[in-house]
TIZAFI-789907 format. One record per residue (C-alpha): residue number from 1; residue in one letter; x, y, z. Coordinates in nm, 4 decimals. Example, Ala and Ser with C-alpha at 12.3 -4.5 7.8 and 13.67 -1.06 7.14 Angstrom:
# TIZAFI-789907
- k, r, east, north, up
- 1, A, 1.2300, -0.4500, 0.7800 $
- 2, S, 1.3670, -0.1060, 0.7140 $
//
This chain:
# TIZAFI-789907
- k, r, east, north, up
- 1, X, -4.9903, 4.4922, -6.9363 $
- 2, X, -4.8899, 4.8516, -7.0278 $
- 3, X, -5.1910, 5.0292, -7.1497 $
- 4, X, -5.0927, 5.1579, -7.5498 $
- 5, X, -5.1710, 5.5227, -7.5526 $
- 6, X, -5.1880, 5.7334, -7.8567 $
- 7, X, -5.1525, 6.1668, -7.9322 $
- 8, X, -5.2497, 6.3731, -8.2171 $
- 9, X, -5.2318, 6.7314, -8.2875 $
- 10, X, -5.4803, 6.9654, -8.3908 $
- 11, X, -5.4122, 7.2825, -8.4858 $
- 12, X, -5.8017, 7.4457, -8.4651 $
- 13, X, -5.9520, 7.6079, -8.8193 $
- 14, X, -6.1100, 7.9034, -8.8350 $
- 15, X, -6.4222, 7.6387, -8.9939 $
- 16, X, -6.4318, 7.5067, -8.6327 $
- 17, X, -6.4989, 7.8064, -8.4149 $
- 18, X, -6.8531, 7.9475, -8.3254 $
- 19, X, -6.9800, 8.3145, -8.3681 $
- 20, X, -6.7700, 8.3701, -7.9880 $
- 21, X, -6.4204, 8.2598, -8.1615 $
- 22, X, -6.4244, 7.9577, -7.9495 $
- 23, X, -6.3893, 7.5635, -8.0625 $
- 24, X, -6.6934, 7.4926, -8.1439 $
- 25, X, -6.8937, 7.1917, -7.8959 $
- 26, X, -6.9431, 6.9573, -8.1398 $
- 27, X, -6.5715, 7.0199, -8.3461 $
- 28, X, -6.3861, 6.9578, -8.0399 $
- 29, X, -6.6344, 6.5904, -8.0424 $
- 30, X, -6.5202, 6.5456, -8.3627 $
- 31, X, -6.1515, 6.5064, -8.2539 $
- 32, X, -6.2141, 6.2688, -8.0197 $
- 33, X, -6.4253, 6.0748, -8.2914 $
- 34, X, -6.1284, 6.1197, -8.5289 $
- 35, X, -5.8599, 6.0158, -8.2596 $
- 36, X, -6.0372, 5.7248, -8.1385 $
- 37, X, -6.1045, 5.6115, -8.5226 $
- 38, X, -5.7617, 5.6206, -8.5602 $
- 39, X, -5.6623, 5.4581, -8.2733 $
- 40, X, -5.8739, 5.1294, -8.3289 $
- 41, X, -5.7352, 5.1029, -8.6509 $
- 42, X, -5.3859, 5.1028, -8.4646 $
- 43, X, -5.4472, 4.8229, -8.2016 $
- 44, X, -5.6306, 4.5911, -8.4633 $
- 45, X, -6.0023, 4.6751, -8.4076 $
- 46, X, -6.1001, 4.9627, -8.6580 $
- 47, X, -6.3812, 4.9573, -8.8465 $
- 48, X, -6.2623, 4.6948, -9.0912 $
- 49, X, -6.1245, 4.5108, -8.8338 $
- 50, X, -6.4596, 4.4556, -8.6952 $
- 51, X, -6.6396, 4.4101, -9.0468 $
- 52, X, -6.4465, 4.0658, -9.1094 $
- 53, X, -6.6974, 3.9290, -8.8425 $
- 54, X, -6.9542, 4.1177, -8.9342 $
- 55, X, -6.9673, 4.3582, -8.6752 $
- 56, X, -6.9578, 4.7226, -8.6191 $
- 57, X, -6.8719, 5.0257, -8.3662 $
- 58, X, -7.1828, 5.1891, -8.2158 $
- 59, X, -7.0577, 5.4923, -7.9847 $
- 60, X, -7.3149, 5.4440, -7.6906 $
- 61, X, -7.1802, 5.7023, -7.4175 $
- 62, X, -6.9706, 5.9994, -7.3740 $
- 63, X, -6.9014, 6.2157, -7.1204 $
- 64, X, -6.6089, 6.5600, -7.1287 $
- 65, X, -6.5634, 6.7990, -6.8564 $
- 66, X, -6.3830, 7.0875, -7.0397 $
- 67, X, -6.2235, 7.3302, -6.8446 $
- 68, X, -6.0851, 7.6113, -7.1370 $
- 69, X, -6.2523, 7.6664, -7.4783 $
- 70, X, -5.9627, 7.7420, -7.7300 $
- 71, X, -5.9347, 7.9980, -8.0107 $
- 72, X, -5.8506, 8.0109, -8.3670 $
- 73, X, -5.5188, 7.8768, -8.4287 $
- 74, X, -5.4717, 7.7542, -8.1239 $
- 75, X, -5.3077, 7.4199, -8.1008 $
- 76, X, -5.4777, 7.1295, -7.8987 $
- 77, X, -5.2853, 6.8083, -7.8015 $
- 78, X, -5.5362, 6.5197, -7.7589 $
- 79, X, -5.4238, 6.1764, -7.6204 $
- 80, X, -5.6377, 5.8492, -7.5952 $
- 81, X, -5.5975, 5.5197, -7.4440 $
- 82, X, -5.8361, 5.1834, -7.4339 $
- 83, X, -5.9636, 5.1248, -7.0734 $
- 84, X, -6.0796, 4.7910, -7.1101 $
- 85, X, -6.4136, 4.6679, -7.0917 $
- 86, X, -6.6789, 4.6988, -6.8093 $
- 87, X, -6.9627, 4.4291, -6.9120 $
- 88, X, -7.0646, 4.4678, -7.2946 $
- 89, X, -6.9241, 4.8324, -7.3183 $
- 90, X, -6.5459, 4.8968, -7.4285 $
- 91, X, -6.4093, 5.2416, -7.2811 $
- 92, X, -6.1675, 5.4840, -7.3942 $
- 93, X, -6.0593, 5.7984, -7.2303 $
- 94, X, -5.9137, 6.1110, -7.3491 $
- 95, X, -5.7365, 6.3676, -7.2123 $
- 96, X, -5.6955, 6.7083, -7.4498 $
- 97, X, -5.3891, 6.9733, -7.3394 $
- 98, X, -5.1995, 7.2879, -7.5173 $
- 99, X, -4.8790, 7.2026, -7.5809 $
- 100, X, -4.7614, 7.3751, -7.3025 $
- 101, X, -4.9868, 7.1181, -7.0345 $
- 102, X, -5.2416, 7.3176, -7.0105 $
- 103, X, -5.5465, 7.0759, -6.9191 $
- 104, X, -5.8552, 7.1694, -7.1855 $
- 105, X, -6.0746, 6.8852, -7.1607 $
- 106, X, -6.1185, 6.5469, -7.0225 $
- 107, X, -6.3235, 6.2616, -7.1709 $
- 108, X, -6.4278, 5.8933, -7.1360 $
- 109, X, -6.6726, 5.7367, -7.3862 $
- 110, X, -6.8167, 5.4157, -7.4059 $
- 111, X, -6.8589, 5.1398, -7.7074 $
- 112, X, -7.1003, 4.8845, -7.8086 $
- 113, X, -7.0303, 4.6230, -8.1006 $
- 114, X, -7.2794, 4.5154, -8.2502 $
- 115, X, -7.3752, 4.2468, -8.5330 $
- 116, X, -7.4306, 4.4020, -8.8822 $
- 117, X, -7.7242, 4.1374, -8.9569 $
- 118, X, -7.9101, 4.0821, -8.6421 $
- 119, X, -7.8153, 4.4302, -8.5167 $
- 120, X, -7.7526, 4.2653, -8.1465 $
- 121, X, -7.4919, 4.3698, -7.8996 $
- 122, X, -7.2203, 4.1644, -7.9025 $
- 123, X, -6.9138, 4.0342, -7.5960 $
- 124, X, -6.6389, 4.2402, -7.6428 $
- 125, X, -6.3480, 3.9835, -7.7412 $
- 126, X, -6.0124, 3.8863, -7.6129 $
- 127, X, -5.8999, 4.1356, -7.8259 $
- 128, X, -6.0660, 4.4455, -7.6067 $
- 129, X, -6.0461, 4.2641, -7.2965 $
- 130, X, -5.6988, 4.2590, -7.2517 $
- 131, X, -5.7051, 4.5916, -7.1923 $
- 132, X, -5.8516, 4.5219, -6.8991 $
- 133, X, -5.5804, 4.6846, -6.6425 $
- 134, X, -5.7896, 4.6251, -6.2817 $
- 135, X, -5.7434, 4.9606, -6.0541 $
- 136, X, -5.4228, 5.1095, -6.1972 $
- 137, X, -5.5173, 5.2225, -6.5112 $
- 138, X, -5.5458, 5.6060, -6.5399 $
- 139, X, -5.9382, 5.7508, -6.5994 $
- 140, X, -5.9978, 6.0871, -6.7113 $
- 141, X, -6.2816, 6.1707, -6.5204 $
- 142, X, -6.2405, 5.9122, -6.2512 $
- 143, X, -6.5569, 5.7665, -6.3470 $
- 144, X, -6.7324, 5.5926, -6.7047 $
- 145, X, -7.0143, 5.8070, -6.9117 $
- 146, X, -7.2948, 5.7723, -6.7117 $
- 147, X, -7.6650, 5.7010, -6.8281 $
- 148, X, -7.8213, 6.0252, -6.8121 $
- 149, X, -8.1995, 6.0729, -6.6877 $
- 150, X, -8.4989, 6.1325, -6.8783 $
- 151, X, -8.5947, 6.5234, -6.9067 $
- 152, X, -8.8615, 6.6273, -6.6524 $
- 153, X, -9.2586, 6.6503, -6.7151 $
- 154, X, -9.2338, 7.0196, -6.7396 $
- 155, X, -9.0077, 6.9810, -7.0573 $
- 156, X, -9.0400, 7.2942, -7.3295 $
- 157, X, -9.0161, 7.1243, -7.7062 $
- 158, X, -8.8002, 7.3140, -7.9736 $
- 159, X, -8.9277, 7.3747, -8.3345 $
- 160, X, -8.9310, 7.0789, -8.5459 $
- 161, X, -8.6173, 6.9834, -8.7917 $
- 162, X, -8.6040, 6.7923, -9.0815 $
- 163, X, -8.2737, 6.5199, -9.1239 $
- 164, X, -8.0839, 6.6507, -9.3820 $
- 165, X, -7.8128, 6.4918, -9.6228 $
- 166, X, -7.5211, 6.7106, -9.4486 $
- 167, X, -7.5705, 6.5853, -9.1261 $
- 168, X, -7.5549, 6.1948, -9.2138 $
- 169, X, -7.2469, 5.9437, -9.1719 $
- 170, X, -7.0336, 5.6942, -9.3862 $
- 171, X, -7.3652, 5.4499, -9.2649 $
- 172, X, -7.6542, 5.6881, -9.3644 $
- 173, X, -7.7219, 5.7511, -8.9668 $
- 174, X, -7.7410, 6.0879, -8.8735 $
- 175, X, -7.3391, 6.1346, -8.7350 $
- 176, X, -7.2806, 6.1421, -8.3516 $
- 177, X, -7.1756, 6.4893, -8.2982 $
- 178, X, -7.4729, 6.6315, -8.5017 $
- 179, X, -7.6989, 6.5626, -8.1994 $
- 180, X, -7.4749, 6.8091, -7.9882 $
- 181, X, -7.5003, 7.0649, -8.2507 $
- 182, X, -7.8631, 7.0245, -8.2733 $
- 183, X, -7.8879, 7.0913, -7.8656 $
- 184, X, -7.6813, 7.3643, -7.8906 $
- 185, X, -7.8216, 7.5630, -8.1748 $
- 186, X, -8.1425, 7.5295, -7.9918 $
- 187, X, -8.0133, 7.8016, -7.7599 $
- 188, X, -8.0757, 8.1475, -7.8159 $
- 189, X, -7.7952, 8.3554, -7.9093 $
- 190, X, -7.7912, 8.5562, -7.5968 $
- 191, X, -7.7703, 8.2722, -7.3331 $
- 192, X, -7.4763, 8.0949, -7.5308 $
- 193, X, -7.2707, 8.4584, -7.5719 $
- 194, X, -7.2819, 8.4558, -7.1787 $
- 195, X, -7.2157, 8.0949, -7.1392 $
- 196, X, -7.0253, 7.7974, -7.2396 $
- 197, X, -7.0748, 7.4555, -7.1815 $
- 198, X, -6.8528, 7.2791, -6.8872 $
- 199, X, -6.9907, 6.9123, -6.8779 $
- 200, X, -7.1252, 6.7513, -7.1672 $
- 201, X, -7.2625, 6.4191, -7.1306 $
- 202, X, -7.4125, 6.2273, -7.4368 $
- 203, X, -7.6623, 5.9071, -7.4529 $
- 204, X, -7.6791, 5.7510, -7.7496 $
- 205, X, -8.0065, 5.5240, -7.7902 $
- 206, X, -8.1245, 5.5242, -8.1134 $
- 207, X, -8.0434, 5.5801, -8.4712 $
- 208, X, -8.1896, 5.8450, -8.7532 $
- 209, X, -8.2144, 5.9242, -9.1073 $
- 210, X, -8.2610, 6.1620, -9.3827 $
- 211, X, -8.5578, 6.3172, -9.3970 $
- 212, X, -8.6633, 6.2308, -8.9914 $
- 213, X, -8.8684, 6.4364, -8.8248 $
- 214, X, -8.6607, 6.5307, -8.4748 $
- 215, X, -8.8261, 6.7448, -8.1726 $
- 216, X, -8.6059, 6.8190, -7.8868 $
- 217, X, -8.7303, 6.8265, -7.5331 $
- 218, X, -8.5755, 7.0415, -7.2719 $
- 219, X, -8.5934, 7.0747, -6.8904 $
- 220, X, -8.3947, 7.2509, -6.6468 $
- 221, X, -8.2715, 7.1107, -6.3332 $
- 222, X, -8.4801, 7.2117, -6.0283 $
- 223, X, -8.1308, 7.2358, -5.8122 $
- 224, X, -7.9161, 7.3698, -6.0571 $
- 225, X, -8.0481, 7.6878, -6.2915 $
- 226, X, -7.7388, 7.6124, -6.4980 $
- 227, X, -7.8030, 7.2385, -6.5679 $
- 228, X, -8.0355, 7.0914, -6.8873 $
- 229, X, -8.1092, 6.7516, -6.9760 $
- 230, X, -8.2478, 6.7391, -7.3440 $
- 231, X, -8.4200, 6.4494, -7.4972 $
- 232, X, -8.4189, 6.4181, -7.9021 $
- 233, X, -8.6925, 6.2785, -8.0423 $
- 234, X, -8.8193, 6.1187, -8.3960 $
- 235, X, -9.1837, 6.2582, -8.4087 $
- 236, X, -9.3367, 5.9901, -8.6057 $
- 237, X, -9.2708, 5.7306, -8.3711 $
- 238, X, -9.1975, 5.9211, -8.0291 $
- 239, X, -8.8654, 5.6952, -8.0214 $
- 240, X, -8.6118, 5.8670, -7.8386 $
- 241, X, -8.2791, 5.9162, -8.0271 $
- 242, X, -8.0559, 6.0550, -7.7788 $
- 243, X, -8.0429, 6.2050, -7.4447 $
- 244, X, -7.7738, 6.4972, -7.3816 $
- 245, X, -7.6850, 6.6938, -7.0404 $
- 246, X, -7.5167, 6.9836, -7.0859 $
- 247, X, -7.3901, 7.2202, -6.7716 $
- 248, X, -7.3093, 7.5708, -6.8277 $
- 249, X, -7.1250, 7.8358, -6.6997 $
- 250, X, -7.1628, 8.1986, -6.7068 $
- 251, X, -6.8782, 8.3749, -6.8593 $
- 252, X, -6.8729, 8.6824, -6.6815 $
- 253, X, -6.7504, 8.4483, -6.3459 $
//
């Protein structure tokens, strides 16, 4: 079966770079969101789709290696394609490029569905596993999202934050690519001016809402000085929300 893929371009806003005139993190997640929205609804299994069985998308894992950080104006191409299904998830990978083939980023994420009612993980259906292509499909990264670790004991805790109406979904959760901006603001100004993010990998484990109370735990990597793991966390309860890894590198190299 031929694998259906699907392209979109995005011409980047000045409302989506950072203070260093780069795409922002979380803005170039948002495409990816946007792209694979509209590619569900495409194949038959968008959002309301899903909802005639009482179901719904939960984005579980993500992973990008990005190799160039584009500027205002510039013009991304991004391209997506189903992967099939390994076990309950349903992957998709992406593959982002300037017009000209210029690789920017790579990406695969993985999907959960899951019942509206009893909020249980459901089998994907024929539907998704059709896609199922054995060894000749192409991957992005040559590997699924993978589940990240927990930070270390010798974590350092951020300042608390408060959920706030601008950073909730369609679904009153807080929205996926929020967590990412969260991590990343929690960097001081200097570090991200002489570094940008290379690998982002994203655990999703738990859902928030307005008016939360999130901490976020930090460690760095004992072998790496360049590698964090980051753990956000609703205070009330100590349930962790999500788990991101982010590796940077220094700008100056």
């Amino acid at each position: 079966m031929e694998i259906p893929e699907y392209e979109k371009s995005y011409k980047i806003p000045v409302y989506d770079i950072g203070f260093n005139g780069q795409l922002s993190p979380f803005a170039l997640f948002n495409y990816l969101q946007d792209i694979a929205s509209e590619h569900a609804v495409l194949l038959n299994f968008g959002k309301d789709d899903l909802l005639r069985d009482n179901h719904f998308w939960v984005l579980s894992r993500i992973a990008a290696q990005v190799k160039i950080w584009p500027g205002w104006e510039d013009t991304v191409v991004v391209k997506t394609w189903p992967r099939g299904t390994d076990k309950l998830f349903a992957l998709r990978d992406y593959e982002v490029k300037y017009p000209d083939g210029r690789t920017v980023a790579l990406a695969s994420s993985s999907w959960l569905v899951v019942d509206m009612t009893t909020r249980r993980v459901q089998r994907p259906d024929s539907h998704l596993t059709s896609f199922n292509p054995g060894e000749a499909v192409r991957s992005s990264l040559g590997r699924n999202a993978i589940k990240i670790e927990p930070v270390a004991e010798d974590f350092v805790i951020s300042p608390d934050l408060r959920v706030q109406i601008s950073d909730l979904d369609i679904n009153l959760h807080v929205n996926n690519v929020i967590y990412l901006k969260w991590i990343t603001d929690s960097y001081d100004i200097g570090f991200r001016t002489n570094h940008f993010p290379a690998s982002v990998e994203i655990n999703y484990l738990a859902e928030s809402r307005l008016n939360d109370e999130i901490v976020i735990k930090t460690s760095a990597d004992k072998n790496n000085c360049n590698l964090y793991n980051h753990s956000v966390v609703r205070s009330v309860d100590n349930t962790e929300l999500c788990r991101i890894q982010l590796l940077w590198e220094n700008c100056l190299q």
